[in-house]
C-alpha positions in Angstrom: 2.4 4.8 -24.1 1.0 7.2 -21.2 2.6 6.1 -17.7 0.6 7.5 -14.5 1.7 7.0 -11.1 0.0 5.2 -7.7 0.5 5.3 -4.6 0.5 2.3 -2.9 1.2 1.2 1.2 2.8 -1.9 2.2 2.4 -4.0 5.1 3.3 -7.2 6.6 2.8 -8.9 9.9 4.5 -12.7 9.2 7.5 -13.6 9.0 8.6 -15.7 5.6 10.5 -18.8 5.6 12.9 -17.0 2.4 12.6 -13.5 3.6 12.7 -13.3 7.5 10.9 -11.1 9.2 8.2 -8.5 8.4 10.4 -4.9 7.6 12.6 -7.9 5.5 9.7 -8.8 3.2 9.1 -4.9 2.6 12.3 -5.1 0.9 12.0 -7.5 -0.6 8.6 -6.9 -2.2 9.9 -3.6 -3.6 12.5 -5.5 -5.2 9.5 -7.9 -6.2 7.8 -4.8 -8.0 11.0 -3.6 -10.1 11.0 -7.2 -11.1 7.1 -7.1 -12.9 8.4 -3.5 -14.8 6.8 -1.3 -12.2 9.3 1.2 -11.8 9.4 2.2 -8.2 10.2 6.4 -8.0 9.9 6.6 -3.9 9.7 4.2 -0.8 9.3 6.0 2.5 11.1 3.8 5.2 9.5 1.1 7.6 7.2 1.9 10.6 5.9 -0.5 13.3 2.4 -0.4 13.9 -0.4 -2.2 16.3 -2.6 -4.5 14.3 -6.3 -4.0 13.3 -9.3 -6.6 14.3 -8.4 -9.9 15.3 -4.2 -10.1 15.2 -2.3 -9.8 17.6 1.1 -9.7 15.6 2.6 -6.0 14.9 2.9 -5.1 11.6 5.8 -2.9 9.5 4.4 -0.8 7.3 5.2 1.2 4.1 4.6 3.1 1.0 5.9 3.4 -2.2 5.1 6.1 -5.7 5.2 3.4 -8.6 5.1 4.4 -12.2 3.3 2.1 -14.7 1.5 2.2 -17.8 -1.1 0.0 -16.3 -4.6 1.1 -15.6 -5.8 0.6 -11.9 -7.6 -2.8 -12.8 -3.8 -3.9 -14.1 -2.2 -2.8 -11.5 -4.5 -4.2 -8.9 -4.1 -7.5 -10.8 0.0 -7.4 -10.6 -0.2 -5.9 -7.2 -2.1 -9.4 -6.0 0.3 -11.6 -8.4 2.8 -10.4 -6.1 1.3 -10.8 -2.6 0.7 -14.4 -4.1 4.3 -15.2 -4.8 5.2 -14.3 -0.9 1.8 -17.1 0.1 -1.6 -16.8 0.1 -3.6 -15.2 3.3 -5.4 -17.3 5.3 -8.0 -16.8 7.7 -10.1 -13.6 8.1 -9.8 -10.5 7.3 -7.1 -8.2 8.6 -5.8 -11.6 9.8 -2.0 -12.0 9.5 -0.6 -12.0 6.1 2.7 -12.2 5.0 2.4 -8.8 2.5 -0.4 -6.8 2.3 -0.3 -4.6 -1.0 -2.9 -1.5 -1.5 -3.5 0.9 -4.2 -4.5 4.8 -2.2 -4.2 6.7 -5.0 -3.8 7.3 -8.8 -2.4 10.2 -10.9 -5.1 10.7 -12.6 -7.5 10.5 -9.8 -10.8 8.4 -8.7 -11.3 5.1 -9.9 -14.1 2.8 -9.1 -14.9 -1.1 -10.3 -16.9 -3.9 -8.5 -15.1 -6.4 -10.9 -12.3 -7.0 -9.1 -13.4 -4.7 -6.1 -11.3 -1.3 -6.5 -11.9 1.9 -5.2 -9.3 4.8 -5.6 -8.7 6.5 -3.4 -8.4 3.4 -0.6 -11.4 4.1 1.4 -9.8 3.7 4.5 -7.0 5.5 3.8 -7.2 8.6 5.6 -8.4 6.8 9.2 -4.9 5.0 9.6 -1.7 6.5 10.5 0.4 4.0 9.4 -0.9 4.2 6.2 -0.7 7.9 6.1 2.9 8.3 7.9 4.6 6.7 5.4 2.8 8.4 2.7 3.1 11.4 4.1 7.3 10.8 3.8 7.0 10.2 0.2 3.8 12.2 -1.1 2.9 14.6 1.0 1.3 17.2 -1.6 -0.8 14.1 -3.6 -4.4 14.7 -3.1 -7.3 12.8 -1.9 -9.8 13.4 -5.0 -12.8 13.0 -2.3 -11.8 15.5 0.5 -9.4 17.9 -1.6 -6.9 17.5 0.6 -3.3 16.3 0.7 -1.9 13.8 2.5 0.5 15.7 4.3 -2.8 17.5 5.6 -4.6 14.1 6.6 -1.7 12.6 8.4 -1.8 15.8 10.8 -5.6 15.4 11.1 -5.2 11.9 11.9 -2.2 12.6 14.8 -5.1 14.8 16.4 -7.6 12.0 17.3 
């Protein structure tokens, strides 16, 4: 059984009635992960960060290198199990949401399906430093298959705008 790697970010902006607050439910969804057989390798610590579009809650972020034998399709699928067990978003998009779980990138490089939606890598990936920061921490030489370049190298890009 071949195992390949992704790189995934965590976020969270609400607080859970179980968990507590938002760098809480980071923890706790990496402990959520080991528990569906993902084997977490690296998680990079917890940021704060400003929110996106219409929230006005701060979110922690992180990342984290998981090791799987799933495809990107599977793992997308366990990925959304999981943000399911911590309650379902509501609202609009990048609304609050009690854990937020994105694939950025695979091993074994670009992956594209419209059924679910996936694209690898994360197509807004490399415009959001508190995507990248954490990443950065644990990944730094993992490349974007599109640009060529590693993250270490789009973090620093991104700290220039």
């Amino acid at each position: 059984m071949t195992k390949s790697r992704f790189l995934i970010a965590l976020g969270s902006n609400q607080r859970h009635i179980r968990y507590g607050l938002p760098p809480a439910i980071l923890t706790a969804a990496i402990a959520a992960l080991n528990k569906q057989k993902l084997t977490v390798l690296k998680q990079s610590s917890t940021i704060n960060s400003l929110p996106i579009g219409p929230s006005k809650r701060r979110y922690a972020n992180g990342a984290a290198i998981l090791e799987s034998a799933h495809d990107p399709i599977d793992m997308l699928r366990a990925l959304k199990s999981i943000e399911a067990t911590f309650g379902q978003r509501r609202g609009q998009i990048w609304s609050r949401r009690v854990l937020d779980l994105d694939i950025l990138l695979w091993s074994e490089g670009a992956f594209s399906s419209d059924r679910p939606a996936l694209v690898i890598p994360h197509a807004e990936m490399k415009y959001r430093p508190f995507v990248l920061r954490p990443a950065a921490e644990i990944a730094p030489d993992w490349r974007d298959p599109v640009t060529g370049l590693t993250i270490r190298q789009l973090a620093y890009r991104n700290s220039q705008n």
